[in-house]
C-alpha positions in Angstrom: 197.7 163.2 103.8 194.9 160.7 102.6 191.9 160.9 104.5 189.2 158.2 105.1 185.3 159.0 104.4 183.6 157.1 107.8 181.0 155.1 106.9 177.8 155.9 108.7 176.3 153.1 109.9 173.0 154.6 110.8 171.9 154.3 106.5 173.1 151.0 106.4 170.7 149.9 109.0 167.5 152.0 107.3 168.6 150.5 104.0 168.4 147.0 105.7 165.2 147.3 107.5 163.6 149.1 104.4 164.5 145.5 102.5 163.5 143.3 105.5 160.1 144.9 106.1 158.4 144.4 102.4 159.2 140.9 103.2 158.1 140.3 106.5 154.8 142.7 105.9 154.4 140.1 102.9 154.8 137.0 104.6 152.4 137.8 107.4 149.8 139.2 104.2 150.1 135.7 103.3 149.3 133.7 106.6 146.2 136.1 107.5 145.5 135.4 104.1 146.1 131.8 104.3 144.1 131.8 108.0 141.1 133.4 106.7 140.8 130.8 103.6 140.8 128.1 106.0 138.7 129.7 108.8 135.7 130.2 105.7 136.6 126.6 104.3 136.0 125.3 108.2 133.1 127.1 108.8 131.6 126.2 105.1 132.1 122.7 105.9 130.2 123.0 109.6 127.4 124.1 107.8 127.2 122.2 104.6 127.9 119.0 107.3 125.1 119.8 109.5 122.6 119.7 106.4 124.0 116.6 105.0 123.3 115.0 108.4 119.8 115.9 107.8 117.9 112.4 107.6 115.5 112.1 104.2 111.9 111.8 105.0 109.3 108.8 105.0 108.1 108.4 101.8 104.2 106.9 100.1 105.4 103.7 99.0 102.2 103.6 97.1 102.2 107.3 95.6 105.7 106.4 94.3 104.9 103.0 92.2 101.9 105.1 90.9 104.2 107.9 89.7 106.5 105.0 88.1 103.5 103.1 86.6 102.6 106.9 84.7 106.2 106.9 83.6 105.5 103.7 82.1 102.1 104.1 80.5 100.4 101.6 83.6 96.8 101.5 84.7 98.1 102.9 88.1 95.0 101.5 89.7 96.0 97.6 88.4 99.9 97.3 88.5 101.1 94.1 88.3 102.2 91.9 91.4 105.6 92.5 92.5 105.8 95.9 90.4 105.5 98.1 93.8 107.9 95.8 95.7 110.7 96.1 93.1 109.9 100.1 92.6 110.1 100.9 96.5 113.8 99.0 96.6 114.1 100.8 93.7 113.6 104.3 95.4 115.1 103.4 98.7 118.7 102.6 97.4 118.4 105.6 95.1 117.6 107.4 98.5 120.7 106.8 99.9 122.8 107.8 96.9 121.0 110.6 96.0 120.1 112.6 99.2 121.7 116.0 99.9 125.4 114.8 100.4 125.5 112.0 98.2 126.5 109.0 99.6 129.2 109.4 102.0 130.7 106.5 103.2 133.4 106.6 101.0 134.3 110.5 100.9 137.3 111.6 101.4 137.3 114.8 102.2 135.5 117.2 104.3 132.9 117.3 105.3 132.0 113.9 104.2 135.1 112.4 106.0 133.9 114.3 109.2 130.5 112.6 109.5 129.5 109.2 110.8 125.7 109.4 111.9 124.6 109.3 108.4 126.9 106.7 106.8 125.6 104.4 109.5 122.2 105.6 108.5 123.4 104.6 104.9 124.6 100.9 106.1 121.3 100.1 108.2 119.5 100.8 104.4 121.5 98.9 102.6 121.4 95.7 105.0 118.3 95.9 104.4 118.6 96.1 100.6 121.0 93.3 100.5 118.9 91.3 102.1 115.2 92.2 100.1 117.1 91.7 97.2 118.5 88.4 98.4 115.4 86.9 98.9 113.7 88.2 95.5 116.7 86.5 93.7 115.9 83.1 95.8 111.8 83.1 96.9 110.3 85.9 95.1 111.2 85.1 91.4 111.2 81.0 91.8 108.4 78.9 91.4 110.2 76.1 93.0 113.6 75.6 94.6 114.4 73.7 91.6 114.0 76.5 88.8 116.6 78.5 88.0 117.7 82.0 89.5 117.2 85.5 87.3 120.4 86.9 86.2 119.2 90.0 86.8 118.5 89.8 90.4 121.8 87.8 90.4 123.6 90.8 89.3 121.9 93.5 91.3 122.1 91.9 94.7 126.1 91.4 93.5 126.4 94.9 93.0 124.6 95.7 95.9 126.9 93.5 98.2 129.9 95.9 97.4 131.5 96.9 100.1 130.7 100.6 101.3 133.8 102.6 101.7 134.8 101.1 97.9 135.9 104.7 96.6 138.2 102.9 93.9 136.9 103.0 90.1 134.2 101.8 90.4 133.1 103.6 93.4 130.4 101.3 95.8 127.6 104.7 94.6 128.3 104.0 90.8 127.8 100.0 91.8 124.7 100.7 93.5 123.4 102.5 90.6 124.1 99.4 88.8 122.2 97.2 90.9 118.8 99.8 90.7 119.6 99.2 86.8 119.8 95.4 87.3 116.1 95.9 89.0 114.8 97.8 86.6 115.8 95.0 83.8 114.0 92.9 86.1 111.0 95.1 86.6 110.6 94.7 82.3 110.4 91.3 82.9 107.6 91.2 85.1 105.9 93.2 82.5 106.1 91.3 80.0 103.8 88.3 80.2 106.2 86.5 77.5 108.9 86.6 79.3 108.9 82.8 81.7 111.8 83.9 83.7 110.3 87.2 85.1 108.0 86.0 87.5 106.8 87.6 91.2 105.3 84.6 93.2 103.4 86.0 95.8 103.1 83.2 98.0 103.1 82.7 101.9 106.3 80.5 102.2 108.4 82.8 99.8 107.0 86.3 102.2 108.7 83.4 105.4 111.5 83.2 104.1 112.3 87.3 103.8 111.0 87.3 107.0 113.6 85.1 108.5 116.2 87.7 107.3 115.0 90.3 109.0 114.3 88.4 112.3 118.0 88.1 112.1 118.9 91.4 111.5 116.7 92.8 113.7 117.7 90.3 116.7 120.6 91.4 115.8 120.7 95.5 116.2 118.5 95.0 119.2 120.7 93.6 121.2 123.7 96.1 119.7 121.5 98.6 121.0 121.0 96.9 124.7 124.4 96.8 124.8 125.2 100.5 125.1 124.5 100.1 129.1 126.2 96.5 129.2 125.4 93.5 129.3 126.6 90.6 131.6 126.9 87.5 130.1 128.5 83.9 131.8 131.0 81.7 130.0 131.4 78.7 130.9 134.7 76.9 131.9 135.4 73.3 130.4 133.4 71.8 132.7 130.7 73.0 131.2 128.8 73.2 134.2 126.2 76.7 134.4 126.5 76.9 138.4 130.3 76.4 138.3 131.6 79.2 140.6 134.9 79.2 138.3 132.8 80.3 135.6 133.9 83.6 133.4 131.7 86.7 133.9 132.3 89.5 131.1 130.3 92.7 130.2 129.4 93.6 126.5 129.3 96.9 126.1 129.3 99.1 123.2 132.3 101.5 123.0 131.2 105.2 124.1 132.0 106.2 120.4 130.2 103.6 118.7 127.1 104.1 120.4 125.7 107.0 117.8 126.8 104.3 114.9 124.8 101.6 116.2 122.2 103.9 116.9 121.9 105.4 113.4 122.3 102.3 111.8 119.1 101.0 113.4 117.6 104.0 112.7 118.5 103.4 108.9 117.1 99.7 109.0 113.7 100.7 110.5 113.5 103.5 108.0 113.9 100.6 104.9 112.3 98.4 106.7 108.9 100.0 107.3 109.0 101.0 103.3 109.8 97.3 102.3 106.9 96.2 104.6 103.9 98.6 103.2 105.2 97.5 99.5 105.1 93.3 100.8 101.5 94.7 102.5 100.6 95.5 98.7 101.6 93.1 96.3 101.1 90.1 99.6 97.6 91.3 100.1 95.6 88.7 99.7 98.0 86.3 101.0 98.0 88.0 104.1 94.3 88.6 104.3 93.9 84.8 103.6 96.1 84.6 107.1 94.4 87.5 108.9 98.2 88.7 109.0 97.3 92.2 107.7 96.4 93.7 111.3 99.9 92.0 112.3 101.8 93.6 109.5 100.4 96.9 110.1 101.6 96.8 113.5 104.9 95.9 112.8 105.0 99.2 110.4 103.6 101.6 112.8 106.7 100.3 115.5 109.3 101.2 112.9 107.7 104.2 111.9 107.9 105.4 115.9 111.4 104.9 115.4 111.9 107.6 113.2 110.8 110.5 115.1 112.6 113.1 115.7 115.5 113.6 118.1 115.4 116.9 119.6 118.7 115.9 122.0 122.2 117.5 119.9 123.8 114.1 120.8 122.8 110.5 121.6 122.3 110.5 125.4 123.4 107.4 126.7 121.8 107.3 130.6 122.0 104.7 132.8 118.2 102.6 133.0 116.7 104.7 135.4 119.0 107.5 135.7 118.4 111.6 135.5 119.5 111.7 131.5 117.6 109.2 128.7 119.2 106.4 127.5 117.8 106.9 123.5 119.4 103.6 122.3 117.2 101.5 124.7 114.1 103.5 123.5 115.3 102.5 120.2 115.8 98.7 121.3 112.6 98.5 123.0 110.2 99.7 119.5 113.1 97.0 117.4 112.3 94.4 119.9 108.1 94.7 119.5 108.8 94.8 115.7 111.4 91.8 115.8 108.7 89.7 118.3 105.5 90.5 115.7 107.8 89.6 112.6 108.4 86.3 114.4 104.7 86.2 115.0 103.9 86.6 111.7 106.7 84.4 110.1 104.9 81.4 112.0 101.1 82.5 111.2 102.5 82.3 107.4 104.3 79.0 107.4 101.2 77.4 109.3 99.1 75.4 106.7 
């Protein structure tokens, strides 16, 4: 008779498992793996993030256009009007594309993409660019309103009016280096006494006119800052009458999230601000000691400095007026406001005869 060998099961099985464990011991190998990689990645971004969001320091607006004028082979002591001005805008955009970080408002990845304090820092600064810059091409470098514009101011202030998350070829850092180039053409000019188009006029009603920019700009973040507790305000129906019970009551209010932007961002415009000023105090001196506007000036500086001390609080408290926590973007608001009131002040003292 034929017989029939029984299989035994029992190897099978062992054969089976001895195949499906390699790959399963594998496969979970490769997600600790995998894990781990991240989990350092994460952690090496917390860290690298948190120094980023380290804010650069004040810097000797005077110190630096000596250090340039050296560069340059300049009597340090005799530097030609407008020469610090230009240098301190010069330094300050550079700032903010050259801190640890780079510039980050158009990064993205981690753990650029992460942050927002300091690209609002970064937007504050260049506000305040735009707008030095702005008047330089139209006040500062015209003898009259009828003569005609430098190109070179022309092109920086274009560069520096790109828009801040540009990340595209070219990137809004690589235009910003531009525009400092653009200045420093400009800054040649000046020296050159040949040269009829590279001119720094010094005078009362030019210094009035950047003024005016950043009365707005200041009015402007103030009351972005007030707002972070509201702020009731009354429209009026059609009949345009202000006791009119049927008239419209809203509340602006700054969104809980946007309130460290705002903040930062102010925090960014006193920071340029208060350099601009010491460098207008310099090459505007004896316009403003002709209007006994140097004490005012010097105030105005030491209320942006104040603003830039430092905050010991991990986040932006946001308190009610007189509540138990602090409210730091009405401490904020309230050294803005003095600063915005003096440079109102002193606009007028200037365009008195």
């Amino acid at each position: 008779m034929f017989g029939f060998k029984k299989k035994n099961t029992t190897d099978v099985a062992a054969q089976q498992k001895a195949v499906i464990e390699p790959k399963s011991n594998t496969k979970r190998w490769v997600i600790r793996i995998s894990a781990g990689v991240i989990g350092i990645y994460l952690l090496v971004c917390i860290v690298v993030g948190m120094y980023w969001s380290n804010e650069p320091e004040m810097f000797s607006v005077k110190e630096n256009a000596q250090q340039a004028a050296v560069a340059l082979q300049l009597d340090p002591q005799n530097l030609p009007v407008g020469f610090t001005t230009v240098e301190t805008l010069k330094r300050v955009v550079s700032t903010v594309i050259h801190k640890p970080g780079g510039y980050l408002n158009n990064d993205m990845f981690p753990p650029g993409l992460w942050l927002d304090n300091i690209p609002s820092w970064e937007i504050g600064v260049l506000k305040q660019t735009r707008d030095m810059t702005l008047a330089m091409q139209r006040a500062f470098s015209r003898s009259q309103s009828q003569s005609s514009e430098n190109i070179n101011l022309s092109k920086a202030f274009e560069n520096f009016s790109t828009e801040p998350t540009r990340w595209l070829f070219p990137a809004a850092e690589e235009r910003y280096q531009n525009g400092i180039n653009f200045l420093t053409a400009y800054e040649k000019q000046l020296l050159n006494p040949d040269d009829s188009n590279g001119k720094f006029y010094a005078r009362a009603d030019n210094l009035a006119a950047w003024l005016g920019l950043v009365e707005t700009q200041l009015g402007s973040i103030s009351q972005r800052l007030s707002a972070s507790v509201g702020q009731q305000s009354a429209e009026l129906s059609a009949k345009d009458i202000t006791d009119d019970p049927s008239a419209k009551e809203k509340i602006d209010k700054t969104p809980w999230l946007q309130i460290d932007n705002v903040f930062y961002e102010a925090r960014g415009q006193a920071w340029a601000l208060a350099h601009l000023l010491r460098a207008v105090e310099i090459d505007f001196q004896d316009i403003l000691a002709k209007k006994g506007a140097l004490v005012s000036i010097r105030q105005i500086i030491r209320d942006l400095e104040a603003t830039q001390q430092s905050i010991w609080s991990p986040v932006i408290l946001n308190g009610s007026g007189f509540g138990f926590w602090a409210n730091h973007s009405l401490v904020m608001a309230s050294y803005i406001s003095r600063a915005n009131a003096a440079v109102i002040d002193l606009r007028r003292l200037l365009e008195q005869g």
